[in-house]
N, C-alpha and C positions, 0 to 999 in steps of 0.2 A: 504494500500500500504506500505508494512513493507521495509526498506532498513536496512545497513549494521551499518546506524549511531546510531537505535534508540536504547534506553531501557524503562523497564516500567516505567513508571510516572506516578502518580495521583497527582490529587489535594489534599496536607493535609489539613486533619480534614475531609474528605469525605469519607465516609465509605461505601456507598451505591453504591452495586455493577451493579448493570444496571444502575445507572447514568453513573458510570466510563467506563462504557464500548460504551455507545451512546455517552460521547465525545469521546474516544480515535474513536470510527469512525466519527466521524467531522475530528478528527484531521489526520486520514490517510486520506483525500481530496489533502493532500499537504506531503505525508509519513511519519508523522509524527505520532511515537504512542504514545501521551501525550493526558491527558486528558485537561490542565490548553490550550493546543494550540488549543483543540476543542472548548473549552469554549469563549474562545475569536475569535473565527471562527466564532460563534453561534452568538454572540453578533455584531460583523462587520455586518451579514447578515442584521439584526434586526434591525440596524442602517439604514442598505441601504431601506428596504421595510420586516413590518411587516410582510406581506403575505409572502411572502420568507421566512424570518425566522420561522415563523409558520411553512409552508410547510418543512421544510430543520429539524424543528423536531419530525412534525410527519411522516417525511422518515426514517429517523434513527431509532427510537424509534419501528417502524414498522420492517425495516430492522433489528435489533439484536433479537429482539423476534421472528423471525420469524427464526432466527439460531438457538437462545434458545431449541423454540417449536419443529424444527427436527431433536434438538441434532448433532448440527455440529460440527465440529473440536473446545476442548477448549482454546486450544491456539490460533487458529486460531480468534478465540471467541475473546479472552482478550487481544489480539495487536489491536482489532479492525477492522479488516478485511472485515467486513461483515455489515460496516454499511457507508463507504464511498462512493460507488456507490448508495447508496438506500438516501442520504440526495440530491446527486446531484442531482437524479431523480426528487425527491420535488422539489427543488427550480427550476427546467429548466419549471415543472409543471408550476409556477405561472407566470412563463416569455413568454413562448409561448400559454399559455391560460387564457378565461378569469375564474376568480373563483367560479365558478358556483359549483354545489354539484357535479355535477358528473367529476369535475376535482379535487377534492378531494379525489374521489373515485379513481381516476386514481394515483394520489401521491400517497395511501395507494398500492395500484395493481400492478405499476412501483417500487415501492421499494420492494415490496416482490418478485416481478421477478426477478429486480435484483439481490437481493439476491442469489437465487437460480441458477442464473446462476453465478455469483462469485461464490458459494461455488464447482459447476462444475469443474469452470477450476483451482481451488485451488486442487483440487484433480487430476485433469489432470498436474497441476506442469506447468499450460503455462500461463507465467508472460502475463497479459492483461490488470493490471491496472484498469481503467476505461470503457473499454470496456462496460460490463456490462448496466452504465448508458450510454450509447451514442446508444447502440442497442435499450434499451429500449424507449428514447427518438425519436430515430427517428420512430419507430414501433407507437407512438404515434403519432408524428406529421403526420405519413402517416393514422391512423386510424379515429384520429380528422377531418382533412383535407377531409376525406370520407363521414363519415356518420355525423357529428357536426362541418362542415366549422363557421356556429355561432361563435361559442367557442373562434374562432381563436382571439389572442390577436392582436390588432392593432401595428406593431413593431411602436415605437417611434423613431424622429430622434434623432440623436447622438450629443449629446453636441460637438461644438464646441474646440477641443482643441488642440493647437498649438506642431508637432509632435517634441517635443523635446526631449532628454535626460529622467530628470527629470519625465518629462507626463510618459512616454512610460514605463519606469524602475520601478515606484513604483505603476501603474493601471495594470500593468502583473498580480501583484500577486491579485488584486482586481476583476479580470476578468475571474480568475480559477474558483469562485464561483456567476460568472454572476452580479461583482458590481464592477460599473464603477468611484465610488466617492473614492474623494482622501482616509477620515477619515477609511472607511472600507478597504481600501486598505494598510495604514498603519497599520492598526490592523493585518491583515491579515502576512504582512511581520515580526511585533513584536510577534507575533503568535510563527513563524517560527524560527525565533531568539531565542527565549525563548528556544527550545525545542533542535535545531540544529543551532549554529551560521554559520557552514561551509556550511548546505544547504542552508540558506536567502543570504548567500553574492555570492555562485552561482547561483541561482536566480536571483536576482538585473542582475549579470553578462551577464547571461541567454536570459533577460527581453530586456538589451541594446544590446545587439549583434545583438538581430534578428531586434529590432525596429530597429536601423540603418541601416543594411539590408536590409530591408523592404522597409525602406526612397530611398535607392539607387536605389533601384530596381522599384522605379514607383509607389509604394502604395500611393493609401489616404491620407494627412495627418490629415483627423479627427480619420478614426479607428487608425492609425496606433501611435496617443495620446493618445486615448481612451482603449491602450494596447489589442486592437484584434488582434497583430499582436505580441505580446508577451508573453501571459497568457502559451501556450502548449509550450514555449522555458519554462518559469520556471518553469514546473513540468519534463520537460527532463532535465535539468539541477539537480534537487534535487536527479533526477535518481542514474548520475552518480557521485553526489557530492562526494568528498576525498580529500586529501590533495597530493594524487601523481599525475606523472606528466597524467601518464594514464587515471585517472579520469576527469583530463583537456580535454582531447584529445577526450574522450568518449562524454562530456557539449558538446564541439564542434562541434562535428558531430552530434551530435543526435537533437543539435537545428537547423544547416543547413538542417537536412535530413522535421524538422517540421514543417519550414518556405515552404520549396520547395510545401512539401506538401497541408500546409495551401493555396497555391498559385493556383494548381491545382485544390481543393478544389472548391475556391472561382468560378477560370474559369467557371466550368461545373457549378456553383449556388446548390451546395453541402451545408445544414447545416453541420458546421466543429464539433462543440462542443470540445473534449479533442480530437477525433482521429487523427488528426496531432500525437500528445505527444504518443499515447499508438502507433502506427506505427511506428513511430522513432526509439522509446525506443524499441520494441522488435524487429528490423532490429537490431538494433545497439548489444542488448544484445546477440541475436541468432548467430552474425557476432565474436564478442568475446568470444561468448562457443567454435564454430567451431575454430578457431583458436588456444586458447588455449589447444583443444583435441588434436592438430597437435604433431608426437615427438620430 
């Protein structure tokens, strides 16, 4: 997910070029094309649940070779592009199933799908973000649910946590990659800092706009602690992160447009995943081309 802020970065002293490339796709999970922001993504996850981390790299790892192997775009390549939807798929793998062999087979299956549908609409030039993993995910929970109900993971309940400020603001960014504990969450936001100080502090912004919102509006206050109700505000937020007043303007609506969504969502008992954030974000983007073409 490349934006306006980023440039190349690697890790110094790291030479190895498919390491740098399966981080910088960890690190576009949050638009960010830094490898040192993947790396420390990688390692939040890892903190949160082995299995996760596992799965989140052998998605990645699966997903860049598999751009490699049909010779995709290399730029596209080397921002990353092509491995951030394929780690999410992993890790959603170990969250909504149990880890049996053949849901590994499906991490390994769902990240090269994804893949290749990202490389799709990259070529189509239609901003979808995440897209990718949230089709492939639900295509799973709809296929699992069919033929290996088994499988299905037992959801756990949600730690109690009091919907505050603080909760809500720094478990948003911990909940873009399905980890609800504080430590991974802070990683997650120094991650972001690290690479882009102006997208983590719209983020955070992001994070508490829609939590309070959310609070108004009637939500939970366990999810709405637990940053369920803030994770797709901070990735529309890093959308339209800037420093003018338009790029405010853009955070703003495009996290109202996420929350609404997330809302409707929930009603009908819709898995949300990021589709709140990638619906927001390409109303809001397609709303601003249109206008902009005006004379």
């Amino acid at each position: 997910m490349d934006n306006k802020h980023q440039k190349e970065k690697v890790i110094p002293g790291i030479d190895f070029h498919l390491l740098n490339l399966i981080l910088k796709g960890l690190g576009q999970i949050m638009l960010q094309e830094n490898a040192l922001t993947g790396l420390l993504f990688l390692a939040g996850i890892f903190y949160g649940s082995a299995l996760m981390g596992l799965a989140a790299l052998v998605a990645v790892t699966s997903g860049t070779l598999t751009a490699v192997l049909l010779k995709y775009d290399t730029g596209n390549l080397n921002k990353g592009l092509y491995g951030f939807s394929a780690s999410l798929t992993g890790v959603a793998m170990m969250l909504f199933f149990k880890p049996a062999p053949v849901t590994w087979m499906a991490v390994v299956a769902g990240s090269v799908l994804a893949t290749v549908m990202q490389h799709f609409f990259l070529r189509m030039n239609i901003p979808v973000f995440t897209l990718p993993f949230v089709l492939v995910t639900w295509l799973a929970l709809v296929l699992f649910g069919r033929f290996a109900p088994d499988l299905l993971a037992t959801p756990g309940a949600l730690p109690v946590n009091v919907a505050n400020p603080l909760s809500y603001s720094i478990r948003g960014f911990g909940q873009v990659i399905f980890q609800e504990n504080v430590i991974s969450s802070v990683l997650f936001f120094l991650a972001v800092f690290i690479s882009s100080p102006v997208a983590a502090l719209y983020g955070i912004a992001g994070a508490l706009v829609s939590g309070v919102l959310a609070t108004l509006s009637g939500a939970p206050a366990g999810p709405v602690g637990s940053g369920l109700y803030s994770f797709n505000a901070v990735l529309c937020a890093m959308v339209f992160a800037g420093k003018k007043l338009k790029d405010a303007i853009g955070v703003f609506i495009s996290v109202l447009l996420s929350l609404l969504i997330s809302f409707i969502m929930h009603h009908f008992n819709i898995t949300q995943l990021t589709f709140p954030f990638v619906a927001a974000s390409f109303l809001v983007l397609s709303f601003s081309k249109h206008v902009n073409k005006k004379p």
